[in-house]
C-alpha positions in Angstrom: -160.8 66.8 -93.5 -158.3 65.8 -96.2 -159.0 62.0 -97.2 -155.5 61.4 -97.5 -154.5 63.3 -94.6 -151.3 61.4 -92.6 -153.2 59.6 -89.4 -150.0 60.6 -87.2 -150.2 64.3 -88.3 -151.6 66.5 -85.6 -153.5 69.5 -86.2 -154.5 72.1 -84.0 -157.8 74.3 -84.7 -160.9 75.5 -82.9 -164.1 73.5 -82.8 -167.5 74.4 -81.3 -168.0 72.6 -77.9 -171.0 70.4 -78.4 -171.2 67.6 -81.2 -173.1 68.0 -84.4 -173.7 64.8 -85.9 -172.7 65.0 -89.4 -176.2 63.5 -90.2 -178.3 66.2 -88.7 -181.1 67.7 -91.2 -181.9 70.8 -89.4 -180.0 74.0 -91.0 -180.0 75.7 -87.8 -177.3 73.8 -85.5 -178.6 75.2 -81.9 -181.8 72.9 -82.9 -179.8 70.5 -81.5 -182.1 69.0 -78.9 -179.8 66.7 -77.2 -176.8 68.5 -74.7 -173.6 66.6 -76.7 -171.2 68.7 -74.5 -170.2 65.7 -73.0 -170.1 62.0 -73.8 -170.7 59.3 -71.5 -167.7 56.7 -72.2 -169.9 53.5 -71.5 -172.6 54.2 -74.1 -170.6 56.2 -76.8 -170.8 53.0 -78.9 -174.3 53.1 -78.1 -175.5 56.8 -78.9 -176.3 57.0 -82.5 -174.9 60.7 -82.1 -171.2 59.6 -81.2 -171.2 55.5 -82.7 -170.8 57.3 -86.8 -167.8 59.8 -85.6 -166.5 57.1 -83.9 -166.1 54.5 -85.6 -164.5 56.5 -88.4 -161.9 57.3 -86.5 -162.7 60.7 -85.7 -161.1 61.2 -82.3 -159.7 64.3 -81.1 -157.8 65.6 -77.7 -159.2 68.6 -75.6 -157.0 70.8 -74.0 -157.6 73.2 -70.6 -155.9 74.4 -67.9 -158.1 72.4 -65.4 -161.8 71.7 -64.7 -163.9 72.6 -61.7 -166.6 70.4 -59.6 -168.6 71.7 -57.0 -169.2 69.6 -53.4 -172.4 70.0 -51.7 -172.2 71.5 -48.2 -173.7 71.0 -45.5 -175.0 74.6 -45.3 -176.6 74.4 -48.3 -173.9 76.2 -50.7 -171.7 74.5 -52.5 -167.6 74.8 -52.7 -165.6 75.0 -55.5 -162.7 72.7 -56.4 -159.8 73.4 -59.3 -158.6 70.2 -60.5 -155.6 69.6 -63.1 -152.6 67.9 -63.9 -149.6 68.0 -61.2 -147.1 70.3 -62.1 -143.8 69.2 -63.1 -140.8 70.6 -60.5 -138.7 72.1 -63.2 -141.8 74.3 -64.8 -140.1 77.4 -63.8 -136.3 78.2 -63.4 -134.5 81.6 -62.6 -132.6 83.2 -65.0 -129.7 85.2 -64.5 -130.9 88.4 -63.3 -133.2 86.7 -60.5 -136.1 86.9 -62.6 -138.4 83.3 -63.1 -139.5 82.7 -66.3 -142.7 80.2 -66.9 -141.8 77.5 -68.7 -145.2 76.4 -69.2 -148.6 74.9 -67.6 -149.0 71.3 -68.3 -152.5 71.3 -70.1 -155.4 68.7 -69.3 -155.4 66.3 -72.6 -159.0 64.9 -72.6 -159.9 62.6 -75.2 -163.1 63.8 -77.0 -164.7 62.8 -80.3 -165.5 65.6 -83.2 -167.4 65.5 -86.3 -168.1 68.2 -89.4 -171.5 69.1 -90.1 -172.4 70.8 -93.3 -175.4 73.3 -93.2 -178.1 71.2 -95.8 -178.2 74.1 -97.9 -174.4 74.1 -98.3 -171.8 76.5 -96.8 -168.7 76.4 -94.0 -168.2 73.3 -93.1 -168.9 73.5 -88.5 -166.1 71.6 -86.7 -168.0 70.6 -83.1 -167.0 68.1 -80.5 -167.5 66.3 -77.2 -165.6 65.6 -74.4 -165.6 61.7 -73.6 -166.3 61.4 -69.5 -165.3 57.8 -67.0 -166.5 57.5 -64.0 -164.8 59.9 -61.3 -161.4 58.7 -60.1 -161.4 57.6 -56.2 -158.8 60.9 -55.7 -162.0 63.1 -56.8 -165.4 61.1 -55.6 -165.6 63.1 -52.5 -166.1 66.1 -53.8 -169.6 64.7 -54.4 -170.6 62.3 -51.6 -173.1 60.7 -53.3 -174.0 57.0 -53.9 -173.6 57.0 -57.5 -170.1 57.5 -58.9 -169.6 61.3 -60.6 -168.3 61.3 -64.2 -165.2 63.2 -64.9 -163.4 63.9 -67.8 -161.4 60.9 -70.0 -157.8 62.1 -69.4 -155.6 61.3 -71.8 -152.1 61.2 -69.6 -148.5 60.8 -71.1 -147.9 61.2 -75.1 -148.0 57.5 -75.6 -151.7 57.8 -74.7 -152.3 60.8 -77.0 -150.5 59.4 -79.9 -152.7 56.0 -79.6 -155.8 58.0 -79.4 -155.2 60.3 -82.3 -153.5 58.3 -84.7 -157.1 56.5 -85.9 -155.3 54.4 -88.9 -152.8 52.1 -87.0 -154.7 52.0 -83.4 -158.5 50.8 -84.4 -161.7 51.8 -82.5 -161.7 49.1 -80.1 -158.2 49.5 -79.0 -158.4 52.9 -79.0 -161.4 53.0 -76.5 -159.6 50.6 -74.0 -157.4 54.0 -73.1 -160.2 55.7 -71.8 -160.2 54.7 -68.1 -159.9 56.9 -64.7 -156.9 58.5 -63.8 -155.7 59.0 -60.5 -152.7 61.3 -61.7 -154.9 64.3 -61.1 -154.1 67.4 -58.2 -157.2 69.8 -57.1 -157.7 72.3 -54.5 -160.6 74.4 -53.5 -160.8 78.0 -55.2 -163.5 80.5 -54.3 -166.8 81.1 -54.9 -166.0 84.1 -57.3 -166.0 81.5 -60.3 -169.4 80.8 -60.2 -170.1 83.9 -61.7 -169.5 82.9 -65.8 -168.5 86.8 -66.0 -165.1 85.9 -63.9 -162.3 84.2 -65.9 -159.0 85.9 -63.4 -156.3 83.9 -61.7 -158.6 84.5 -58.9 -160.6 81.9 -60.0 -157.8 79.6 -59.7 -156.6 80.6 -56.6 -155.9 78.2 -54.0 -158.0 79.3 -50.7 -158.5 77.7 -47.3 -161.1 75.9 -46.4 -163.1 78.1 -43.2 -161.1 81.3 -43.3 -161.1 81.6 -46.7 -158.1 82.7 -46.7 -155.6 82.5 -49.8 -152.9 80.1 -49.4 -149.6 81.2 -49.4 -148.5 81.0 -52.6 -145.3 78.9 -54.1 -142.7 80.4 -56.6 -144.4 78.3 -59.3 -148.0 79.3 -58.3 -147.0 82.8 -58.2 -145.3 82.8 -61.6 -148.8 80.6 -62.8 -150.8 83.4 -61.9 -148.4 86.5 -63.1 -148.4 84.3 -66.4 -152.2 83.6 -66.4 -152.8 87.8 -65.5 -150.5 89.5 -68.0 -151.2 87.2 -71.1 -154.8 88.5 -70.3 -154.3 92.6 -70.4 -155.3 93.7 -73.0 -157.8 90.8 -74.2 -161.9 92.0 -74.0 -164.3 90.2 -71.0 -165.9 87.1 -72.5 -169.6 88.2 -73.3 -172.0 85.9 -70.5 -173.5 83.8 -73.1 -170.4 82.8 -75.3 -169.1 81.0 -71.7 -170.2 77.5 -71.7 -173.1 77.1 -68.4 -172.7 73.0 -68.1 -171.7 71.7 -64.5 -168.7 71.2 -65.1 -166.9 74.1 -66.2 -163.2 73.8 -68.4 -160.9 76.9 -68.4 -159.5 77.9 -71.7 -157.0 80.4 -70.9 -155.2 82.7 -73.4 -151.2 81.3 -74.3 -148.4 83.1 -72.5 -147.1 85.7 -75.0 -143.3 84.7 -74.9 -144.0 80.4 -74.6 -147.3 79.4 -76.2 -145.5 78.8 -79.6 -143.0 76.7 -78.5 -145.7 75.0 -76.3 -147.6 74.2 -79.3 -144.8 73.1 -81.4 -143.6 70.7 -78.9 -147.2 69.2 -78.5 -147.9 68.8 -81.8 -144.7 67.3 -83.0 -143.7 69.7 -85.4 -140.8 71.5 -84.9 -140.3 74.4 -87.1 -143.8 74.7 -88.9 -146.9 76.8 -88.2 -148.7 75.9 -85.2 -151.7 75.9 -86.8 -152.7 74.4 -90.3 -155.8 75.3 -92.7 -158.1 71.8 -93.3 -159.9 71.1 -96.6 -163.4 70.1 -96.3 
């Protein structure tokens, strides 16, 4: 990372889910023995694998369509649910010839924490990270039914929380962890059992159904146009091999962008109007 990189500049770039400490010896990262997929909020100050990046102000937001939990039934299975941000009224409009165009899903922003590890040997520099995780909001606890409150992802919700999270110069570690509370601004419906097969990443596995028949619900004009969106900017992309898909219990979906939008998604998200969506980092 640049030392004299901007604290308000935003960056986008892939990362490897599951923190590498930028201390670890081993030249072979999978030697990692610990699971750093996710990050338990109340001992992240704590955990000597999280305190370093931490506290140098290396805090980063996660993006996804949604996550899924799974409830225990009483029949032994368990059910499905798809939870994500409520979707804003005016996400899709009609243009003049009848036709809807997507505006745009409003992504999860999770706050997570990344760190760069450098192979001991020397080479690339590997970019990995963790999603933070609070206890489960009350909106989303009875998916589990159990006596000991479910963690869910830290969601970062509304851009003055994003830009207090990311900027790591003017908003120090101790303010910046007081933003990582539940949220109750959350929606969620149960999907079928078809996503619990890592092979499957369709709309299907988004798809609201109903509970007992199983039966799909009838769709809105914005679901509909979620899923046309979600299907077509899929053609024509190759089947995620079994073991590239993360296996962890709680599963995040990252979707391809829409063809026409995910640009001026980006753009807006990041703040910058008119430049590349995506900028190269110095080591």
């Amino acid at each position: 990372v640049q030392k004299d990189a901007d604290s308000s500049e935003r960056v986008l770039m892939d990362m490897r889910w599951g923190l590498i400490p930028s201390w670890f010896k081993n030249d072979d990262p999978s030697k990692m023995q610990f699971n750093t997929s996710n990050c338990r909020s109340d001992t992240m100050l704590k955990k000597s694998s999280y305190k370093g990046a931490l506290l140098k102000g290396k805090r980063c937001v996660v993006l996804a369509d949604g996550f899924y939990e799974w409830q225990q039934q009483k029949s032994g299975g368990k059910q499905p649910y798809f939870i994500y941000f409520p979707q804003p009224k005016d996400t899709v409009t009609e243009e003049k010839d009848g036709d809807e165009e997507w505006r745009g899903w409003r992504l999860l922003t999770m706050a997570g924490i990344f760190d760069c590890w450098e192979p001991p040997a020397g080479g690339e520099m590997l970019y990995t990270y963790t999603i933070i995780t609070v206890d489960a909001s009350k909106d989303v606890s009875f998916i589990h039914h159990r006596q000991v409150r479910e963690q869910m992802p830290a969601i970062l919700d509304g851009d003055e929380a994003i830009r207090k999270w990311l900027d790591f110069a003017e908003v120090p570690t101790q303010e910046a962890v007081k933003l990582i509370q539940p949220t109750e601004n959350i929606a969620f419906h149960p999907v079928s059992t078809f996503v619990n097969n890592v092979r499957n990443n369709t709309p299907e596995c988004i798809t609201p159904i109903e509970l007992g028949a199983k039966k799909e619900v009838k769709a809105t004009p914005s679901s509909k146009t979620m899923l046309s969106w979600l299907k077509n900017s899929q053609e024509g992309s190759p089947q995620k091999k079994e073991n590239d898909l993360p296996r962890w219990t709680s599963q995040f979906i990252h979707s391809p962008s829409p063809k026409k939008t995910s640009a001026d998604i980006l753009q807006q998200w990041l703040g910058k109007e008119g430049e590349p969506a995506v900028k190269k980092r110095k080591a």
